[in-house]
N, C-alpha and C positions, 0 to 999 in steps of 0.2 A: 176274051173280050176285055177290051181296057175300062176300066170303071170310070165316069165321066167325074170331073176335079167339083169340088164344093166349089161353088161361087163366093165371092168374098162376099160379106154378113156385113150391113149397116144399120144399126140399132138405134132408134128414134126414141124417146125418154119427153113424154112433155111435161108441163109444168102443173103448178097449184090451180084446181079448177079447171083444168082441160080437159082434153081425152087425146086420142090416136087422131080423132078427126082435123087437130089443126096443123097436122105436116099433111092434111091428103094432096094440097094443093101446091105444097112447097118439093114432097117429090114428086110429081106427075112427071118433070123433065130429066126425071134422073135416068141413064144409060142402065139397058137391059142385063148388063155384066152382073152387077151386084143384088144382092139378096137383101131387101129392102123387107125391115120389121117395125113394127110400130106394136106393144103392148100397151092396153091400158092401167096405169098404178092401180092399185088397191084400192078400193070404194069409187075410184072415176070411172066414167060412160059407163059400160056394158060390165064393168068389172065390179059388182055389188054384193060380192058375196060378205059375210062380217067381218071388218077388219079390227082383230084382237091388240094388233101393232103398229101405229102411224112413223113409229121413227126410221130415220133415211137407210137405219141399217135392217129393219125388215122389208123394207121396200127394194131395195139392194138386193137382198137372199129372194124373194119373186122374182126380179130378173132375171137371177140366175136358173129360178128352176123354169121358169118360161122357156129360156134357151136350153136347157137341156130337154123341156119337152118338144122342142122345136127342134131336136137333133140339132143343136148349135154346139161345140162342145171346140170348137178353135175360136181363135180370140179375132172379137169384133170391133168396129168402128163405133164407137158411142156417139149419140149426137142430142145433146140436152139442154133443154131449156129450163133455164131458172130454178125449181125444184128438184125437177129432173135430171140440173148436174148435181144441186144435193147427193143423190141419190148415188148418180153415178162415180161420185169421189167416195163414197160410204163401198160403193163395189172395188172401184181399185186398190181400196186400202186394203182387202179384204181377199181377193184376187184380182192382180194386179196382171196374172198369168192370161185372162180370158179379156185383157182389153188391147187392140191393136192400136187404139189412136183415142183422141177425144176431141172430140167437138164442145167448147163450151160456152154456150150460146144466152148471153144477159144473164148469168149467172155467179154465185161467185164463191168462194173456199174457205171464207170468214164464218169465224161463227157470229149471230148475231148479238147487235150491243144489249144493252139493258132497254136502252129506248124502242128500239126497235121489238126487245122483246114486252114490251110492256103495248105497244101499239097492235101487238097481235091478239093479246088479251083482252085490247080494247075492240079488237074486229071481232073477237069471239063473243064478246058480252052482248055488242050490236046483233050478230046473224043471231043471236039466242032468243033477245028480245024483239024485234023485225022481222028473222026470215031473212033466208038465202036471197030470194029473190032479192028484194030490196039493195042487201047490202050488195051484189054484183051489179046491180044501178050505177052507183055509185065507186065501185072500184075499178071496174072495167076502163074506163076513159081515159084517166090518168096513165097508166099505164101506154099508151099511145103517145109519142112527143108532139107538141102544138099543133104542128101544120098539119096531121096525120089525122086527128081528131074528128073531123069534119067530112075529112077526104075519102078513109076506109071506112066508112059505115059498114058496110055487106062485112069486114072482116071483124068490127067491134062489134056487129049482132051476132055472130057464129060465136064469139068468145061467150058474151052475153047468154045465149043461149043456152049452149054447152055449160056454162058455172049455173045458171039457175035448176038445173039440171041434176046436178053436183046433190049427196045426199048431207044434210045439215051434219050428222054424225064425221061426214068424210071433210067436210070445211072445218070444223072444229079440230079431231083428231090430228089433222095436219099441219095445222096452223104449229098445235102445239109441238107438233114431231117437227117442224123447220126451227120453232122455237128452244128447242133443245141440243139441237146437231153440236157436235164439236166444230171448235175452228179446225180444216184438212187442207192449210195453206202447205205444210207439206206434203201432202200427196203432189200437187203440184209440183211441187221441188225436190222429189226425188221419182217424178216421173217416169218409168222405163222405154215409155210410148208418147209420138209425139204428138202435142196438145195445140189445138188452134182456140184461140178466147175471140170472141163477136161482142162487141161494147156498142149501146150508144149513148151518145152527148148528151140525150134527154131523158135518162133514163131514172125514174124517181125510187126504183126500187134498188139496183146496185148503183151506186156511183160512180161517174165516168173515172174520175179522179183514182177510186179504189180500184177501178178494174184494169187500167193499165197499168197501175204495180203488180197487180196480181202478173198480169200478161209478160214480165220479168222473171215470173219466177223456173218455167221446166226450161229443164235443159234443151229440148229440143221444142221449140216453140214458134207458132206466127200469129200475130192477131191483126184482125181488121176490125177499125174503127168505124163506127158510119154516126154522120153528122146528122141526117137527117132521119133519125130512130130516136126511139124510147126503149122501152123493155121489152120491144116486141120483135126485134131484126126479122125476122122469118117471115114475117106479116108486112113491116112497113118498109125493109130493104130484100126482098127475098132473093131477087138476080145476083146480085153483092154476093150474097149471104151464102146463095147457092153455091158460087162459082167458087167461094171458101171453103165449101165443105167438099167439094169434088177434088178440087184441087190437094188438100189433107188425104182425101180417099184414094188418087194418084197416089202421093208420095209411100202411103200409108202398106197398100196391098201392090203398088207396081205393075197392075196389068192394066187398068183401064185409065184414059187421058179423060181432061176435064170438055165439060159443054164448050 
């Protein structure tokens, strides 16, 4: 009897304050071919057990062993947002063997500046003194580009939600573990696998400006821009967004064509 072929593996990575919860709605139209995972990071949603390690490179080694308990052991389609390509550049550098493609979705391969590392210190101080709650009040929105702000409610309450949610322990620890990453502009540029970058114009957290140099750098590369996004493509351009990441997942594994 012929052994039936593993389905090609697409691995979903979300960002700072998320959980697995905000791709459910961005794959619901993905094609039944592929093997669609979504883990929760270390201290997000359902995933609370004590995290001894916030930096991108333990967060990294749990994906890994996620996918080995998940009998994953061939190389998959990454697909991450924000922290979550943190994360996923911290794995390629690392094994570079078990990634087929990347997806890297408002995210970016810089390490952070001083400023930037200083205003994470200052969100630390605020949730310490306030409370989680409060400060995802307040961070959530921005995040969102102008015109989106108003429009998705239903998607900035699910964000909302889910970070208030978030354990104070796990908002801190991460902060400071993004705040220490290395700059992995070369991971990118000596990528083996090829990378699609999703930018947008309004995006307060990478800059537009930064993220199409980055989108310059793997050898094998495509990126799409969207004008009318912030930090959130999957949320406020998801069709785009989609039809970017199918279309990488074609080139990527070769059996299945795009929506």
């Amino acid at each position: 009897m012929t052994p039936t072929a593993t389905p090609p593996t697409i691995v979903f990575l979300h960002g700072f304050a998320e959980s697995r919860e905000v791709w459910t709605d961005f794959t619901r139209a993905f094609p039944d071919g592929y093997r669609l995972l979504a883990p929760n990071l270390p201290g997000h949603g359902t995933n609370l057990a004590p995290v001894p390690d916030f930096s991108m490179e333990a967060q990294a080694r749990y994906v890994i062993e996620y996918l080995n308990q998940k009998g994953c052991p061939e190389p998959v389609l990454l697909v991450c947002h924000s922290m979550g390509g943190y994360v996923a550049l911290a794995l390629a550098e690392r094994w570079p063997q078990r990634v087929a493609g990347l997806a890297f979705v408002n995210s970016s391969a810089l390490a952070d500046t001083d400023e930037k590392r200083q205003n994470r210190e200052k969100n630390i101080a605020f949730v310490q003194k306030h409370g989680v709650g409060k400060f995802m009040e307040s961070f959530v929105r921005p995040l969102f580009a102008p015109v989106n702000r108003d429009r998705l409610t239903e998607a900035r309450g699910l964000l909302e939600e889910i970070g208030k949610a978030t354990p104070e322990t796990t908002i801190v620890g991460a902060l400071r573990g993004m705040a220490a990453r290395p700059d992995r502009t070369a991971v990118l540029a000596k990528a083996p696998f090829p990378v699609l970058l999703v930018a947008g114009k309004h995006d307060v957290a990478v800059h537009f400006e930064e993220a199409v140099r980055q989108a310059a750098l793997p050898p094998v590369g495509s990126a799409l821009f969207l004008e009318g996004s912030g930090h959130l493509a999957y949320l406020e351009q998801p069709e785009p967004t989609r039809r970017a990441v199918l279309a990488l997942a074609a080139a990527v594994f070769g059996r299945y064509g795009q929506l």
